[in-house]
Structures are given as C-alpha cells and as structure tokens.
N, C-alpha and C positions, 0 to 999 in steps of 0.2 A: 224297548219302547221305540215307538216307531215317530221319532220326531221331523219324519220329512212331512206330515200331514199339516206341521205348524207354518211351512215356508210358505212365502206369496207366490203366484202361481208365474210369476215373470221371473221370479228369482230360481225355483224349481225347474224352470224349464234351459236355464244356460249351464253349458258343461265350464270345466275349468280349460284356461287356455289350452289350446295343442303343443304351442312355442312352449310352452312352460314345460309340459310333461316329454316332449324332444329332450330339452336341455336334460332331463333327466336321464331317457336313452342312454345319450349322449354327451356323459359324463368322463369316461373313460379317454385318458389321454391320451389312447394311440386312435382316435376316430377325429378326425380332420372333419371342421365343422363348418359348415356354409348355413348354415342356421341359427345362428345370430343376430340379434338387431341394433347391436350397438357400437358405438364410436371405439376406435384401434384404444386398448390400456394404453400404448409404449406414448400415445401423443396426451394423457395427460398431465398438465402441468403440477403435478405431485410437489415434485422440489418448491416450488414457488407456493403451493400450499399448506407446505409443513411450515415454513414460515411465518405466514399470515397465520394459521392456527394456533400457533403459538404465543404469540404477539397479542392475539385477540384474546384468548383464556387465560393470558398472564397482565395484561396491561387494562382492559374491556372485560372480566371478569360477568360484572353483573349485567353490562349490556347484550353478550350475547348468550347467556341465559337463563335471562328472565323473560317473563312472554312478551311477544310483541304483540303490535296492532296486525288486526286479520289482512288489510290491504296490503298491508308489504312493509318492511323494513325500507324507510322513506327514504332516504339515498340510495338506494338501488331501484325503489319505485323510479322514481324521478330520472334516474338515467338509462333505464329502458325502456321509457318513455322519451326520452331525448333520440335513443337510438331507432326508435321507433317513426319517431316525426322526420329522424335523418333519412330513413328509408321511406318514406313517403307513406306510410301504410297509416296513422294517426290522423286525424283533424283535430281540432281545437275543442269541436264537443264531444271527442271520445273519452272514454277513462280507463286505468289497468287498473290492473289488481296483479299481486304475486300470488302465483299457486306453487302445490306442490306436486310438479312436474306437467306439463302441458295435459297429460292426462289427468289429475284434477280439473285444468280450465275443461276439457270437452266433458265429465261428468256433473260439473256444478253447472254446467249452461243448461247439460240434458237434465237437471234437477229443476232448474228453473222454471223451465220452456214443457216438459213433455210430463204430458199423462197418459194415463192407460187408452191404449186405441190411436193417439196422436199416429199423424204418415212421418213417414222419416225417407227421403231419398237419400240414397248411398250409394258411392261406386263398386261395379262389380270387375272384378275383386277388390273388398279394403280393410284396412285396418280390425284387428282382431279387437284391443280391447276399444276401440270406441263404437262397435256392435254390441259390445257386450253390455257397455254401458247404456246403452238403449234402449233392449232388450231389459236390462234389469227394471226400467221405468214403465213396461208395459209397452212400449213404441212398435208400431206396424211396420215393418222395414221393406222396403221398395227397394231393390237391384238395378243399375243402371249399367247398362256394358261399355266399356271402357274403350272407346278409341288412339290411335297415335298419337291425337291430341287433345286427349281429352275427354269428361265424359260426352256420349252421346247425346245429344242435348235432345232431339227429334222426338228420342225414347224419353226422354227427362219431359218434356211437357205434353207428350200423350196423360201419363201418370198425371201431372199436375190438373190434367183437364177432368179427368175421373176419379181423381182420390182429393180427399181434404189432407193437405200437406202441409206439415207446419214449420218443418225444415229439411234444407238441403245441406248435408256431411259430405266435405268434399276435402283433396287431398292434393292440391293444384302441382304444388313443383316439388318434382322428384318421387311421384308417389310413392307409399306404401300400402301393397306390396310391388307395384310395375315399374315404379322408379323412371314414369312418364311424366310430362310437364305441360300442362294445358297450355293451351296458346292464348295471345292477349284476346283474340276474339273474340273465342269460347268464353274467356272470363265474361268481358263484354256481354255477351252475350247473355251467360248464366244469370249475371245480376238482374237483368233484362227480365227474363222469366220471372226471378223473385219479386219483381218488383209487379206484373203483370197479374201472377197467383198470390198474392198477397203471404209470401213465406221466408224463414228468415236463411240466411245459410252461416254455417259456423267453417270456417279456413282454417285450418288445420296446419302449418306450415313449420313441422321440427327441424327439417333438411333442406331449408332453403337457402341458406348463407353456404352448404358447403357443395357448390358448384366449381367444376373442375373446368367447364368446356361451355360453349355456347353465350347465350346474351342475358342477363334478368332480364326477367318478366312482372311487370307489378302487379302486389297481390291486389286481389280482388279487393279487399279492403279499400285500400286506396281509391278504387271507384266508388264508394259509396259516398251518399250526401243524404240518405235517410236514414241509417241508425241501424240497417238490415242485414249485417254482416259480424259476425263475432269471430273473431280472430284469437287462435291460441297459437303461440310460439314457446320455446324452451331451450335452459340453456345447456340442456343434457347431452344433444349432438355434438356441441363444441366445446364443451370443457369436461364434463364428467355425468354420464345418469342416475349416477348411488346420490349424487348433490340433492336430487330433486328438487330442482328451483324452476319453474316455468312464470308464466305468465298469461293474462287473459284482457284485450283490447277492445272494447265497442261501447254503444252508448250508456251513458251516464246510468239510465235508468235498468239496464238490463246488470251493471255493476254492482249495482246496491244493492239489489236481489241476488247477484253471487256475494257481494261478501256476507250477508246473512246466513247462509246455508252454508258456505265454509265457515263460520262461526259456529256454527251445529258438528259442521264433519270434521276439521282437527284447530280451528280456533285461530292457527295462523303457520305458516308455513316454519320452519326453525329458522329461528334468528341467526343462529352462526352459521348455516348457510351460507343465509342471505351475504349477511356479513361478508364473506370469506370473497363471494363472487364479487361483489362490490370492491374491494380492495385489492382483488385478482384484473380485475378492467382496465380500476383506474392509477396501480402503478404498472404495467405493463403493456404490452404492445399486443392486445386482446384481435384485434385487426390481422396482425401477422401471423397469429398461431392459428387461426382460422383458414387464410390462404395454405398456412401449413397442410394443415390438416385437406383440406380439399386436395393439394397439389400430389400428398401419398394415396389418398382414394382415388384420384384419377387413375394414379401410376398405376393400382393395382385391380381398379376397374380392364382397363385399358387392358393387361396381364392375361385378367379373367378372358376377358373377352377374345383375346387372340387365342389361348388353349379351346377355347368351345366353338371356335370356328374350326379347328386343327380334330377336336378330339369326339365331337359332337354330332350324333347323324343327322342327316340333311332334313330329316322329317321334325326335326326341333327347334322351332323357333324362339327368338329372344327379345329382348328390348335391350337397347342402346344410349343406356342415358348418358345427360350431360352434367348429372351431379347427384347427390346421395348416397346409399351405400345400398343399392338395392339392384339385380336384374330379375325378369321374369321370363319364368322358359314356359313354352308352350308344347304339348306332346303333341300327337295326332288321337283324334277322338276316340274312346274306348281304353286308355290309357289310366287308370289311376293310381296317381302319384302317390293316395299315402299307400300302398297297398306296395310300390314300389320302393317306398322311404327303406323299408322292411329288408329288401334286397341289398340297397345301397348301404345299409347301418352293416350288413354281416361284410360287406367290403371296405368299412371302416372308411363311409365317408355317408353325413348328413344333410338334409336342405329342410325347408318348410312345405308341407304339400298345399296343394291349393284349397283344398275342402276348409281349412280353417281359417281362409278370406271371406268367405261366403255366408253369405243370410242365412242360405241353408247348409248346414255345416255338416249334416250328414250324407247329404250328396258325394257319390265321386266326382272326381276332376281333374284335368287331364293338363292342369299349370302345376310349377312350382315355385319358389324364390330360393334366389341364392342372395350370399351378403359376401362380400369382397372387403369391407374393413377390417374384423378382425384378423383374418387367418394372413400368413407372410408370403412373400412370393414363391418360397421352397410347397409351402402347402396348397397354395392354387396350383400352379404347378401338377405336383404329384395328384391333387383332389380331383380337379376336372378331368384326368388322364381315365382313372379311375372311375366317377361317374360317368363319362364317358361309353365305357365298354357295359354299365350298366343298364343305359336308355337305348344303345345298340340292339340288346338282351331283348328288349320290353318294345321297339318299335312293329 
C-alpha cells in the first residue's frame, strides 16, 4: 500500500536530517568526527546530577512525576526569567514559557505564526532543523547571504519589499552553521526593517553564553519595545542536550498561543528535568561551569584553527569565531562538499556538507562545518592533518 499519498504535501516534500543520517556513516569509532553539534560529554556535570536525581525520586517522588503545568515547572520558570532580565534580553511585558529544548520554542512559534504560503526570511546558510520546521507548515523560505557580520540586510529588504513576509529566522551570535556574530548595527538595523515591513523575527540564540573571545553583543531582543521579536534560548549548550529543557521569550500574547499548542504537542516539558536544572543552578556555581566550558572550546577552537592554517590549502577559506562550537570552511566554486564528505569518511574523518544548510538542499555546495567541542586535542590534531590532504585532493 502506498501510504505516501496520505502525507500533506509540505510534510512529503522534507528529507530526513543529513546531520542525522552522517551520524550514522559515522558511527564507527575509528572515524574522527567534526560532525557533531553538540556540547564536549567530559564538561557535563553528571556527578552533581546523579545527586540531585536521586534526592529528587527519593525525597519529591510525586513532584517530579506527576504532570506539570505546560508553562514550566514554576521555579525554574521564574529564574530564567530572572536570568533573562539579568541579561537585558526581557522587559516587563514579555513572558516565557519552558520548552522542550529550544527547538520546540522555533516549532511552536512556527506553529503559531505560519501558514501555508506565509515568506519566511532565513540566513543562507542556516540551521537544518528550524528549516525543516518551516517547511513542515507550508512556509515560502527566502535565502539571505550571510556576511562577516551578519546577514545581508540590502538583500533582506529587496525581498521584504516584493514578498509578503511574516518573519525573519535569524541566528545572531555565533551562528549556526558559520559560527559568525552579527554586529550591534545590523541587529539595529534588522529590527528596523521588521518594524518598517510589518514582520516579526524569532532570535534563535543556543550558543550565546559560550563565548571564548571578543565582547557581548545585545540580543536583538533587548531592542525591542513592540512585541516583534521572539526569542528562543536553551539549556542544552551548557549543561547537557539529552536534558531537553529550553525556553521561549516574547510578548504575552504570542505566549499564550504557544502554550496552547504545546498542550496539543507534549502537554509540558518533563518535570524532572526541569527539576534537576533548577536545583543544578541554584546550588552550584552554574556561572563558572559555563566560563568552563567556553574557556575549553576556545582552547580547542583556537587548536582547530591553527592545524587548518598549517594543514589547509590556501584556496579554503574559514571563519574565526569568537564563541560557539562551530567553523565554516569555504572551498572554491565547483567544489561539492557532500560528494567530498564520501572521500574524507574512507580517510576516516567526517564534517557536515553545506547542502544541508540550504533552502534548497539538493543543490551542491561548495561550504562545510566542522565542530571543535566534541573531538580532544589528540583528534583535531590528527583530523584536520588528514582532511587536510583531502581538500588539497579536490581543490
């Protein structure tokens, strides 16, 4: 029986992640992986959660699980929301909600907000799964090319001026996948547009507490005073991403219509969780293992970067961030990278190609991303030595 006839035609039309089916390539433990998107295991605090977990199902029992309310587990609502107004990004009439993992906040927003045909502006290259989640709602997806700092805004309101746009998906500090950080300007500036085209934009910002180098920059958020910005953050970068505890910040009324639809999509995030992170903050120095953690991504950013100056041919360029866990190499045109992934997997080293940043993901393309959190200094080292002689091969 042929039950693809029964799918909606938005849902029919998206492949399953690339990242995903990599990982599966690339499963074999003598293949040294730059294809990863997540925080180092060795930095989470496990010890300190076998604790709390037990404390919490032996002492809290029924509190952590039994259902909670869909907004959040109200002491961890309430102080990251504290931590939120500490960092300037909050006003007084915004409101959160707890999701489950900052990817819920960008699909319950896109649940809210987009219908079939809605424009969607997006950085090119960005984020796999909150394309995807666009794409599942029906949403027109508009490309924008990505500058040093930022997106191109010139190109961002051509579009604005000839498409009905109803938000802008953006990826300010430390993107993913370029692991670039818009300038206060640009932000300035972007809000500026939204405000001009009458469209909303959702901040996307996982990786923005773990900055190694350079100055914060305020999120966009923070410049708003009309309601027009929705902010997802999470606490998956700095403590653990199996947790799935994220969060979702903007006005009141755009809130209430997320917590209705995650009452439809899983009812509320898991309480022990929530729990765990709550009690992980507030007896410990949640501040310092953050610095932690940023000061070994630098180290091993910093690592990366010096082997691909040393081992890398000149026709490849990269980005230099000042925090995240992300660089992005550039080949020279005619070059495509999954085609080359193919090459580099039999020399038992992996990255992400760039086709699977892209609106159109069947395009070649002639980027790729590496991640420098998980892997140790012995396997950057050896890895980019190795890719190296690969993209020598292919220039």
């Amino acid at each position: 029986m042929n039950n693809g006839k029964f799918f909606t035609s938005a849902v029919a039309s998206m492949q399953a992640s690339a990242i995903r089916e990599i990982f599966k390539l690339v499963g074999q433990k003598d293949i040294i992986s730059f294809a990863a998107g997540i925080p180092a295991p060795e930095l989470f605090p496990s010890k300190e959660w076998a604790r709390i977990a037990e404390e919490m199902l032996t002492q809290k029992p029924a509190s952590a699980l039994i259902y909670g309310v869909t907004e959040g587990y109200w002491p961890l609502r309430e102080l990251t929301k504290q931590r939120m107004v500490h960092a300037g990004v909050c006003s007084p009439d915004d409101d959160l909600v707890i999701t489950t993992g900052a990817q819920q906040a960008i699909d319950l927003a896109a649940k809210v907000l987009l219908e079939a045909g809605d424009g969607v502006i997006v950085e090119k290259p960005s984020f796999i799964g909150s394309l995807n989640s666009f794409r599942s709602y029906g949403a027109q997806l508009f490309d924008v090319a990505l500058e040093p700092d930022g997106m191109d805004l010139a190109q961002a309101e051509e579009i604005l001026k000839t498409q009905k746009i109803k938000l802008i998906y953006t990826i300010p500090t430390f993107q993913n996948p370029a692991g670039l950080t818009m300038s206060l300007q640009k932000r300035k500036d972007l809000l500026a547009l939204a405000q001009k085209y009458d469209a909303l934009i959702l901040e996307d910002n996982p990786y923005g507490e773990l900055r190694f180098k350079g100055e914060v920059v305020p999120a966009i958020k923070s410049m708003d005073t009309e309601g027009r910005v929705i902010y997802a953050g999470t606490y998956s970068k700095t403590l653990a991403p199996g947790i799935r505890v994220g969060w979702c910040v903007a006005d009141k009324e755009i809130i209430d219509r997320i917590v209705v639809v995650k009452q439809v999509n899983d009812v509320h995030t898991p309480v022990l969780n929530q729990m765990m992170v709550y009690e992980y903050i507030t007896r410990h120095d949640f501040e310092g293992h953050i610095a932690e953690c940023a000061q070994v991504y630098g180290e091993r950013c910093a690592l990366m970067l010096s082997c691909m100056a040393e081992h890398f041919p000149d026709e490849c360029t990269y980005t230099k961030p000042e925090g995240g866990i992300f660089i992005l190499c550039t080949m020279p045109e005619g070059v495509d990278t999954k085609n080359m992934l193919l090459k580099a997997v039999e020399k038992k080293v992996a990255y992400v190609p760039g086709n699977t940043f892209m609106v159109d993901i069947d395009a070649p393309s002639n980027i790729f991303r590496l991640n420098f959190s998980v892997t140790t200094p012995e396997q950057i080292t050896t890895g980019v030595a190795i890719l190296g002689e690969v993209l020598k091969a292919n220039v």
